[in-house]
Backbone bond lengths (Angstrom), bond angles and torsions (degrees), N, CA, C in turn:
res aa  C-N    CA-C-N  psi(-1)  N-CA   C-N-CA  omega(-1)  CA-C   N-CA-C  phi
1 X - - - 1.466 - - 1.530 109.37 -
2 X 1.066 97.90 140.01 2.063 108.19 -178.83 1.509 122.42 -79.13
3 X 0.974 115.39 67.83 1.620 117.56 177.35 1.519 137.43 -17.39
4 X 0.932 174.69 -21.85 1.568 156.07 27.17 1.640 85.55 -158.05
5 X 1.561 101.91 126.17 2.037 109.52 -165.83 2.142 85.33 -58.32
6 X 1.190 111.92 -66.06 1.569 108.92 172.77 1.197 135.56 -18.84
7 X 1.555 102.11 -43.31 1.677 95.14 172.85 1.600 117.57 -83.41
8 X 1.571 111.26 -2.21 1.189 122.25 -168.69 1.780 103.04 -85.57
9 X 1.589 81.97 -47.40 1.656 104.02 -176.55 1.872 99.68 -45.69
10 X 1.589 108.98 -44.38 1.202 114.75 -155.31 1.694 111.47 -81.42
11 X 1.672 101.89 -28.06 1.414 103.00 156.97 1.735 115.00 -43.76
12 X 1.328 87.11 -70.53 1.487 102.35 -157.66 1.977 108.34 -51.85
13 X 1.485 129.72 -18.09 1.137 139.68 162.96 1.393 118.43 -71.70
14 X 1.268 108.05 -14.69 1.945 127.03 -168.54 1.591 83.27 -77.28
15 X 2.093 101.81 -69.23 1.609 96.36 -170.93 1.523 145.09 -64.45
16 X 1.296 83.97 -11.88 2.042 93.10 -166.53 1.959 72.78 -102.35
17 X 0.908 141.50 13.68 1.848 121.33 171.96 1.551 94.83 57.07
18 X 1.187 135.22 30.65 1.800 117.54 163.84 1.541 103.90 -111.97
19 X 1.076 100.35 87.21 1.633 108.38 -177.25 1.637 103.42 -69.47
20 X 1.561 126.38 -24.27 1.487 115.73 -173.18 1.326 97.81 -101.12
21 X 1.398 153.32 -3.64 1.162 149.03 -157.91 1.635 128.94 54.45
22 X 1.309 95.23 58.13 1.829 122.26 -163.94 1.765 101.20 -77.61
23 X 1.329 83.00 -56.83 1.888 113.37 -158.46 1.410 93.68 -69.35
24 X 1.510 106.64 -55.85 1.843 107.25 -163.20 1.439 86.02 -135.62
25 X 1.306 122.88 125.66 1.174 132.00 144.58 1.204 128.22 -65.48
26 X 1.905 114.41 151.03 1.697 110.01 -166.94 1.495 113.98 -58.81
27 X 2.052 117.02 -29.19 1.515 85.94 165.72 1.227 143.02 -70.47
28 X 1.154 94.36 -32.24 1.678 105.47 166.15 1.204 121.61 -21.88
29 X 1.629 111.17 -75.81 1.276 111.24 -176.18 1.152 133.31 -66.50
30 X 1.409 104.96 -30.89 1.673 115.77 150.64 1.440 128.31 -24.73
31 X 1.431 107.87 -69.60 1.735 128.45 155.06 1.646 111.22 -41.95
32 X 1.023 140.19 -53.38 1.027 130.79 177.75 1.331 107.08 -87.71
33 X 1.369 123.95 38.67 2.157 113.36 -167.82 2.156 70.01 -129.74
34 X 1.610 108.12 -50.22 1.061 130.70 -167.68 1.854 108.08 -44.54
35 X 1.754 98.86 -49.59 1.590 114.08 -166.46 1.638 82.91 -99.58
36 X 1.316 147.95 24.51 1.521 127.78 144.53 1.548 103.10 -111.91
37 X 1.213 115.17 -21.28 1.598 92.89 175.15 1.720 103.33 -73.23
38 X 1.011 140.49 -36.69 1.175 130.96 169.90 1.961 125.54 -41.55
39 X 1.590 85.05 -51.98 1.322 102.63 171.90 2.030 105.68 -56.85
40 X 0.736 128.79 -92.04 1.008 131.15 156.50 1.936 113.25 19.58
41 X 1.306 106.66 -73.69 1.265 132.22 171.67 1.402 118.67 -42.34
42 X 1.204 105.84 -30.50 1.314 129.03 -163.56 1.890 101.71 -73.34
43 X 1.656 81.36 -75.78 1.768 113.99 179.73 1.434 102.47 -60.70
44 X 1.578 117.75 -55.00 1.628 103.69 -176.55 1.449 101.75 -122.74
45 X 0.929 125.49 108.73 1.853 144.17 152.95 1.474 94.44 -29.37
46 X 1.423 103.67 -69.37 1.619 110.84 -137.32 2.212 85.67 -77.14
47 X 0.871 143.71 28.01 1.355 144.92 157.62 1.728 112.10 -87.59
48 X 1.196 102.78 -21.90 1.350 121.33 177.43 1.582 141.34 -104.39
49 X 1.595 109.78 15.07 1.229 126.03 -139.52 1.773 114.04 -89.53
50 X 1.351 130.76 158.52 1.507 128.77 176.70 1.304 100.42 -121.36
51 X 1.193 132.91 141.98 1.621 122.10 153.11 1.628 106.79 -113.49
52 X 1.211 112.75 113.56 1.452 108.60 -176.24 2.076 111.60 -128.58
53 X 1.059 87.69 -155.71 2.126 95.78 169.57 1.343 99.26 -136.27
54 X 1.181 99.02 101.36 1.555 125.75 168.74 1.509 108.75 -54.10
55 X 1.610 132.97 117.58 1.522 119.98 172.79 2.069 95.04 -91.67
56 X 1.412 99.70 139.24 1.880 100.21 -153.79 1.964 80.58 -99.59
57 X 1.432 129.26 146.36 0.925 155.85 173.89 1.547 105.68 -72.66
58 X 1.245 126.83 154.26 1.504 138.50 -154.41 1.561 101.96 -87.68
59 X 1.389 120.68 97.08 1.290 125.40 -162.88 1.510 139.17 129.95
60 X 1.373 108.73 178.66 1.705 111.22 164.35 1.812 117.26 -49.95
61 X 1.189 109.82 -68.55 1.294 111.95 -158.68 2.018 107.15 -86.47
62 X 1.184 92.33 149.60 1.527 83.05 172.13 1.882 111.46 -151.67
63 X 0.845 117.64 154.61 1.534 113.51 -161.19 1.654 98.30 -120.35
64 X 1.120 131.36 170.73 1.448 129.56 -126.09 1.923 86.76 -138.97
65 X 1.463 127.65 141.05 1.749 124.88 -175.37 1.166 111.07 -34.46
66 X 1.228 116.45 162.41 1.530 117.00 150.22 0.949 117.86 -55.68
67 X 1.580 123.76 144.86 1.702 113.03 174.10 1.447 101.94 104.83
68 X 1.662 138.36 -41.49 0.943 156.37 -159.75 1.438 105.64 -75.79
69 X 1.563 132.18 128.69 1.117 136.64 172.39 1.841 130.54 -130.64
70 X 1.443 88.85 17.09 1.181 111.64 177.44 1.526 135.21 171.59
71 X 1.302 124.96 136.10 1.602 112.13 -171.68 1.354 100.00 -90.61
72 X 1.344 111.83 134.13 1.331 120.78 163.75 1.665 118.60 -84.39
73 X 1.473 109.09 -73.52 1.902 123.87 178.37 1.062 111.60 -142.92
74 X 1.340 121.73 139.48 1.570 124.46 158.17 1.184 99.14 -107.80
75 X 1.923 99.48 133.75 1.424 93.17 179.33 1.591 127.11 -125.97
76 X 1.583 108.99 20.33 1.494 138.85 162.86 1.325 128.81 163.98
77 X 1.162 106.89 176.22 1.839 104.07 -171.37 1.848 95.22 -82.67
78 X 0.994 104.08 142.91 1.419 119.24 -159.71 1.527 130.45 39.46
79 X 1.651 121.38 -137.36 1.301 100.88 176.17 1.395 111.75 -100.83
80 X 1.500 123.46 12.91 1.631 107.77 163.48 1.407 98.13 -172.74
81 X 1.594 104.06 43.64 1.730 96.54 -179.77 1.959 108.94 -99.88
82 X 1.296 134.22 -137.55 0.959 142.52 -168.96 1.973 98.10 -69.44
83 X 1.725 110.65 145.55 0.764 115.13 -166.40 1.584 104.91 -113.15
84 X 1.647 92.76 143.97 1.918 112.45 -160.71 1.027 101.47 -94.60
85 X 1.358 117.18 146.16 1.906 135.77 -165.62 1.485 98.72 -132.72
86 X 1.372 97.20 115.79 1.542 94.67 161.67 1.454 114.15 -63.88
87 X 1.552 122.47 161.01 1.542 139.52 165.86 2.018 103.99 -134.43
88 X 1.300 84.39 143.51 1.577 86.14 169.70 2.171 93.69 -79.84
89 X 1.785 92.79 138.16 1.999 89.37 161.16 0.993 123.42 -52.09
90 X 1.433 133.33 -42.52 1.575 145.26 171.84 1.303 119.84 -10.51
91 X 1.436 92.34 -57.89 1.828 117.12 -154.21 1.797 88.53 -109.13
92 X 1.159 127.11 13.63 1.534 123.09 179.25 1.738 90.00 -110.29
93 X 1.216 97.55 -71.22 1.856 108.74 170.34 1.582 121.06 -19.37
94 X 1.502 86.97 -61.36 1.382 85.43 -179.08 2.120 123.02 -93.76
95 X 1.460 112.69 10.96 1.091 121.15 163.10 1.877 110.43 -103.48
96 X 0.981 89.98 -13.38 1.837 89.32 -168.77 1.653 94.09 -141.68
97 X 1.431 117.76 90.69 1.737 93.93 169.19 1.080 128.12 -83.12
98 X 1.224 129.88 -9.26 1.138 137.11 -175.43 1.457 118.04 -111.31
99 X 1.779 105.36 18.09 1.557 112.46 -171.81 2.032 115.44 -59.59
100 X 1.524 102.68 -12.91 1.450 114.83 166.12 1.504 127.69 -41.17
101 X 1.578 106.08 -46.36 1.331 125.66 -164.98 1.704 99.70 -107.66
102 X 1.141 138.29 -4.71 1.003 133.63 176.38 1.953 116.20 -55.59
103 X 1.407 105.55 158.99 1.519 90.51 -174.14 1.359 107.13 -82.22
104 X 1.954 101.59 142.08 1.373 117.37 178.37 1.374 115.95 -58.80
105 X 1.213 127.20 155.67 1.486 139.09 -165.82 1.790 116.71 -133.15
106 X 1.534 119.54 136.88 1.210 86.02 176.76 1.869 96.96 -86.82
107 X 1.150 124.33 10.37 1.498 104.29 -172.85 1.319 84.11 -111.75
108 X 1.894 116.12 154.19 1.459 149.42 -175.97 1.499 100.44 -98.85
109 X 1.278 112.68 139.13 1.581 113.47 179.03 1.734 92.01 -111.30
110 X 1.728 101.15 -66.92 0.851 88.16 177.93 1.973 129.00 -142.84
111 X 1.329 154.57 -118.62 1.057 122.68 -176.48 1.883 93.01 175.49
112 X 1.539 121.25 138.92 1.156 140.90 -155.62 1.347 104.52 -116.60
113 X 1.157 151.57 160.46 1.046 157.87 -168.59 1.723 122.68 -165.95
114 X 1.312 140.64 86.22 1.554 122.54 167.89 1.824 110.80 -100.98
115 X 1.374 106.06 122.00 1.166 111.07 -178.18 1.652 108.12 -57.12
116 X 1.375 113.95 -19.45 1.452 113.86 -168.43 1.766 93.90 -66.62
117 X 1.199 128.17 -26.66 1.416 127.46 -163.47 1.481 98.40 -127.33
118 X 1.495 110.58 79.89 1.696 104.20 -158.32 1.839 103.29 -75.56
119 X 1.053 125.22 -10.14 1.861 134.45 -167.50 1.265 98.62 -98.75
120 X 1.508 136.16 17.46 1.281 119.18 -176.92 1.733 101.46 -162.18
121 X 1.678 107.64 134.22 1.482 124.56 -164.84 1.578 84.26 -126.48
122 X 1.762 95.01 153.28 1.671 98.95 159.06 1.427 105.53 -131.48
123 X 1.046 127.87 140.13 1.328 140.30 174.15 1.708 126.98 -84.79
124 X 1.476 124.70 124.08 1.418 109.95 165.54 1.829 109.16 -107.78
125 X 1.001 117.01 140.04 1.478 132.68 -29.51 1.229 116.36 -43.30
126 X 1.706 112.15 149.93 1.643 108.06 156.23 1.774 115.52 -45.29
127 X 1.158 118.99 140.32 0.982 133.00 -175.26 1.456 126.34 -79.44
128 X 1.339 128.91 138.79 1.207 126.64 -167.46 1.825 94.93 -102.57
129 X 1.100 124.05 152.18 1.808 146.33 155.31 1.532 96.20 -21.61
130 X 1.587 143.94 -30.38 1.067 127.92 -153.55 1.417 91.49 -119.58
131 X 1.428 126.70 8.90 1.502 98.82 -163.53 1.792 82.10 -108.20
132 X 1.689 108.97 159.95 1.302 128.27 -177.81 1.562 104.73 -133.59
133 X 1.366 124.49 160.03 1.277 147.22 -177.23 1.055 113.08 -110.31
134 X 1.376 133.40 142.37 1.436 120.22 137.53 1.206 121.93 -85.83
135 X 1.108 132.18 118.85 1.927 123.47 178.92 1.329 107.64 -145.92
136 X 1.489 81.78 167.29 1.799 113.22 170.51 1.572 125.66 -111.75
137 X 1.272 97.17 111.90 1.712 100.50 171.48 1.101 129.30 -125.03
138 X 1.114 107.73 147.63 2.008 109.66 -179.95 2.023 107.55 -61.40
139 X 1.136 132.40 148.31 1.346 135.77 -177.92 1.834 100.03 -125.34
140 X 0.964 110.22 172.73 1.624 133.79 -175.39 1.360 106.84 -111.02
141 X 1.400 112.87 117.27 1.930 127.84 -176.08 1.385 94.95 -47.72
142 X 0.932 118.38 130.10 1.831 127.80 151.22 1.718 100.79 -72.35
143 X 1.305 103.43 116.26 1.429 132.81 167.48 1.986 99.92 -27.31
144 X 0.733 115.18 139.17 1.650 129.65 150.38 1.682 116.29 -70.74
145 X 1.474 106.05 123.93 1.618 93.64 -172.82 1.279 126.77 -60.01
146 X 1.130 176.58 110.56 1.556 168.96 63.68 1.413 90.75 98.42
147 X 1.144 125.88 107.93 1.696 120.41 147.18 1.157 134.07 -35.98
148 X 1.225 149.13 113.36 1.329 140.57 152.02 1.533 130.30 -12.66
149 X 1.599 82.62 -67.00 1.885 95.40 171.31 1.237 114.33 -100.18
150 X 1.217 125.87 -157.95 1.645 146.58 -168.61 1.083 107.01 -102.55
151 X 1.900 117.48 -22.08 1.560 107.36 -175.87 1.144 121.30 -155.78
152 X 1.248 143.05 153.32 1.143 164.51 -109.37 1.621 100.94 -41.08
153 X 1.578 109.14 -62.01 1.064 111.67 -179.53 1.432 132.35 -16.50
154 X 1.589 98.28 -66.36 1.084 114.03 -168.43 1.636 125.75 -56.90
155 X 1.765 114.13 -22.56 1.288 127.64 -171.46 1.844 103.03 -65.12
156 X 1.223 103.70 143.66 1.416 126.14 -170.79 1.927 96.81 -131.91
157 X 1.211 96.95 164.61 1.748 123.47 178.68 1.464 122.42 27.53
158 X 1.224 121.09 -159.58 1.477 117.39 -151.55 1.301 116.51 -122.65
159 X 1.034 126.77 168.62 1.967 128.34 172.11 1.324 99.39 -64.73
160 X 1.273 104.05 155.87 1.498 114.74 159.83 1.528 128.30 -74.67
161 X 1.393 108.05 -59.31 1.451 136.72 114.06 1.093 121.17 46.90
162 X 1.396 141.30 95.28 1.962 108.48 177.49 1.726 106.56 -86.16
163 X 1.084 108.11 175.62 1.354 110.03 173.41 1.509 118.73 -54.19
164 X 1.163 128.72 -37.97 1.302 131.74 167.52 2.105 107.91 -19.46
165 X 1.280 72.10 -68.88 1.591 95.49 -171.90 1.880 118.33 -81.10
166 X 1.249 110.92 27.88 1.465 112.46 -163.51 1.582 87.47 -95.69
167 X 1.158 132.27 -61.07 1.392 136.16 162.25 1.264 137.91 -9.33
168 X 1.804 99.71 -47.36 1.243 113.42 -176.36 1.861 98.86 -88.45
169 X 1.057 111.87 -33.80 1.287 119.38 -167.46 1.616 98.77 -59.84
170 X 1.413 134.14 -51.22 0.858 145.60 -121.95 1.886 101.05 -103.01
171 X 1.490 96.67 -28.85 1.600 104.69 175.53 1.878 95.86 -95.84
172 X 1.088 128.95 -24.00 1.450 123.54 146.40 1.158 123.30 -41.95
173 X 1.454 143.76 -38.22 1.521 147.48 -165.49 1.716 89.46 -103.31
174 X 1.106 122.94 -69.14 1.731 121.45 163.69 1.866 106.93 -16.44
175 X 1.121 123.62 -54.40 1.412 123.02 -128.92 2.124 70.85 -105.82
176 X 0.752 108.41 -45.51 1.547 107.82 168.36 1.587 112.58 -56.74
177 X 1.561 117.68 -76.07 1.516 100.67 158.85 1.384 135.12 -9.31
178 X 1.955 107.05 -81.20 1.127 97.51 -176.44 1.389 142.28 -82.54
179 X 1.909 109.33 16.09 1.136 123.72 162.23 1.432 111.96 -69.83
180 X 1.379 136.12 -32.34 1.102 150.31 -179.97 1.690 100.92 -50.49
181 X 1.169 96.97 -54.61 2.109 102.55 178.44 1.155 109.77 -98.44
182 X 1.571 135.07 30.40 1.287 118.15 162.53 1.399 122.46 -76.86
183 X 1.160 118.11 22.16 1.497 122.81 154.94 1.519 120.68 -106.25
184 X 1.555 121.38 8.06 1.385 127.20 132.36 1.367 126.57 -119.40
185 X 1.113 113.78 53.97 1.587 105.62 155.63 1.214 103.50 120.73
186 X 1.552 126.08 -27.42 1.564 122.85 -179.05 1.219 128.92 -68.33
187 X 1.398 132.37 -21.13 1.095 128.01 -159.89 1.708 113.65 -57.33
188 X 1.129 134.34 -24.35 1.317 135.01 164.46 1.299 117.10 -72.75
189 X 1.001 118.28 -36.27 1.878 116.95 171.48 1.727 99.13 -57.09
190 X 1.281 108.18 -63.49 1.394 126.82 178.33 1.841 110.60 -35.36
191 X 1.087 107.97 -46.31 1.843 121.86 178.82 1.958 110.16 -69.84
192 X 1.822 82.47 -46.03 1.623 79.31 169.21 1.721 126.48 -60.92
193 X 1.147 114.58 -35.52 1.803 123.65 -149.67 1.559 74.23 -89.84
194 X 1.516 133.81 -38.53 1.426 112.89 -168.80 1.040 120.51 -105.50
195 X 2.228 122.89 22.61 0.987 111.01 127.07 1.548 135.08 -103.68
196 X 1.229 110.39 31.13 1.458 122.33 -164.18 1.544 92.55 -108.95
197 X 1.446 117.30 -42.59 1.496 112.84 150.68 0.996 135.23 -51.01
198 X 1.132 137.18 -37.02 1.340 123.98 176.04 1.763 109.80 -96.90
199 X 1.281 95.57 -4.23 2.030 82.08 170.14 1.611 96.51 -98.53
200 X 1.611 119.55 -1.13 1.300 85.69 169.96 1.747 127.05 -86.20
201 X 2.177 91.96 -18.91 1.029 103.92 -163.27 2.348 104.17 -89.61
202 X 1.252 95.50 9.12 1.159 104.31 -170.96 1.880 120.42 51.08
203 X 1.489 103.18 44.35 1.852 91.19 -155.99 1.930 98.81 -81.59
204 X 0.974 84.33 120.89 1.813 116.81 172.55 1.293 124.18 -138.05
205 X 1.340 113.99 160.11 1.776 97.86 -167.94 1.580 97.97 -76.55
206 X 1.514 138.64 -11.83 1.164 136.90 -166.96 1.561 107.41 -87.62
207 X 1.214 138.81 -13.50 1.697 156.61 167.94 1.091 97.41 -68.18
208 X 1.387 126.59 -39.10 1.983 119.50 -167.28 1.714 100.39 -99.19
209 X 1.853 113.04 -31.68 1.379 106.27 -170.40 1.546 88.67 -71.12
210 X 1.214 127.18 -42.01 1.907 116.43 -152.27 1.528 87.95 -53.88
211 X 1.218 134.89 -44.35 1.377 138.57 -165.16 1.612 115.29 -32.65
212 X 1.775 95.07 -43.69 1.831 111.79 -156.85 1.734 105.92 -55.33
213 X 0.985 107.80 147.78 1.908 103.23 170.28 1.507 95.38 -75.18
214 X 1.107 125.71 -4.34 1.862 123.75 -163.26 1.740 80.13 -94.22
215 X 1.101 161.72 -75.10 1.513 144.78 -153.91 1.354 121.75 -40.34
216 X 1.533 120.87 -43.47 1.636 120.10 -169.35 1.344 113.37 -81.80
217 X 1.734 121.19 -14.44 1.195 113.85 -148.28 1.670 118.69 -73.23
218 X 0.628 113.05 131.19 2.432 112.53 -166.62 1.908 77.04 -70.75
219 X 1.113 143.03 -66.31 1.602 125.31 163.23 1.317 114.55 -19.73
220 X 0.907 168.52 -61.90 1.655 172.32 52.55 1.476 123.81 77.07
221 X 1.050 104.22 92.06 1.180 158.19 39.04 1.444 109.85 -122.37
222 X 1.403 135.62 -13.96 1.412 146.32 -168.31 1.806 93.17 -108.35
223 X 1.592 101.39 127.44 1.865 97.07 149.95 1.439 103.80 -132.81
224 X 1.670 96.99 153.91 1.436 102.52 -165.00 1.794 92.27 -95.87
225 X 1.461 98.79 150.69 1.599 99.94 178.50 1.632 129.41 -40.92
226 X 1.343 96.23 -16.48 1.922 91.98 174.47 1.374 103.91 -103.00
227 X 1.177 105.55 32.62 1.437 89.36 179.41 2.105 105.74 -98.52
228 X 0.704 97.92 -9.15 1.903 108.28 -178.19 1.858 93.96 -92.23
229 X 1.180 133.33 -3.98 1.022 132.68 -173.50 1.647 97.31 -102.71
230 X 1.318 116.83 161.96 1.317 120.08 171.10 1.507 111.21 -106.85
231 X 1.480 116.36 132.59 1.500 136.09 -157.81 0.962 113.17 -106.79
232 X 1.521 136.21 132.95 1.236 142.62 -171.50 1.537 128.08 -83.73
């Protein structure tokens, strides 16, 4: 469901009691709706996600859409053909060294992943122009437009956001607010909204690892020697 930034705006005027936009003006909160959907992105990927058919580039390496800020899963060569297994490179490297130069394929066996380089997958086989993916990736919030005016009126378009996450977002822009007045009296409101955020958003380093395509793989951490081979 499509969230409307206004009705968010209009929450967020419900809680702080500034029904005219005195305290925080509509850009304001905008800017800070703007710097938590990012935040957000950060802590949870999967709040942000595409599932599409990747067309894979002529080769080993392949780099992930524009817009794209992380691989989540691939979960076969096209939209319902043979199904892709992650491998750690390690254990490919050192069973196949020369698995680089091997001949390109349009079918994917299997698929590499380092979170350190989150925009870029390698494929065994290198991939030919015809082969496609099905996958999942994390995407980047499209900004909320800038208001015109100072208040309500003026707010235009929607969260990025699904509803899931409108909640968390929303004591995020709060906890920003009332840092703004913690030199009258807020700073505890301010402590509250930014821990109500993060227990909603659960942020732990284990929320961003579940994300990796490297956790599920039955390859992972062990592959057995047929596994670089293609299986019938």
């Amino acid at each position: 469901m499509t969230y409307a930034a206004s009705e968010f705006v209009q929450r967020f005027m419900d809680a702080t009691a500034d029904p005219t936009n005195v305290r925080w003006t509509a850009p304001e909160v905008i800017r800070y709706a703007n710097d938590g959907q990012r935040d957000i992105a950060m802590h949870r990927p999967d709040a942000f996600t595409t599932n599409e058919i990747f067309t894979c580039a002529s080769g080993a390496k392949q780099t992930l859409p524009a817009g794209a800020t992380k691989l989540i899963s691939i979960f076969s060569n096209g939209a319902a053909g043979r199904v892709v297994t992650p491998i750690k490179r390690e254990m490919l490297d050192a069973s196949t060294p020369l698995w680089p130069a091997t001949t390109a394929s349009a079918t994917i066996y299997h698929t590499m992943y380092d979170e350190r380089d989150p925009l870029v997958f390698y494929t065994y086989p290198p991939a030919t122009t015809a082969a496609t993916l099905r996958m999942q990736y994390a995407i980047a919030p499209t900004d909320i437009p800038t208001p015109t005016t100072n208040f309500l009126a003026g707010v235009t378009g929607n969260l990025s956001v699904g509803d899931l996450f409108v909640n968390a977002l929303l004591d995020y822009v709060l906890f920003r607010a009332y840092s703004k007045e913690a030199e009258v009296g807020n700073p505890e409101r301010a402590n509250q909204a930014l821990a109500r955020y993060a227990g909603s958003l659960g942020i732990e380093i284990r929320a961003t690892l579940a994300m990796s395509p490297n956790q599920n793989s039955p390859l992972n951490p062990a592959m057995p020697a047929s596994a670089t081979k293609p299986m019938s």
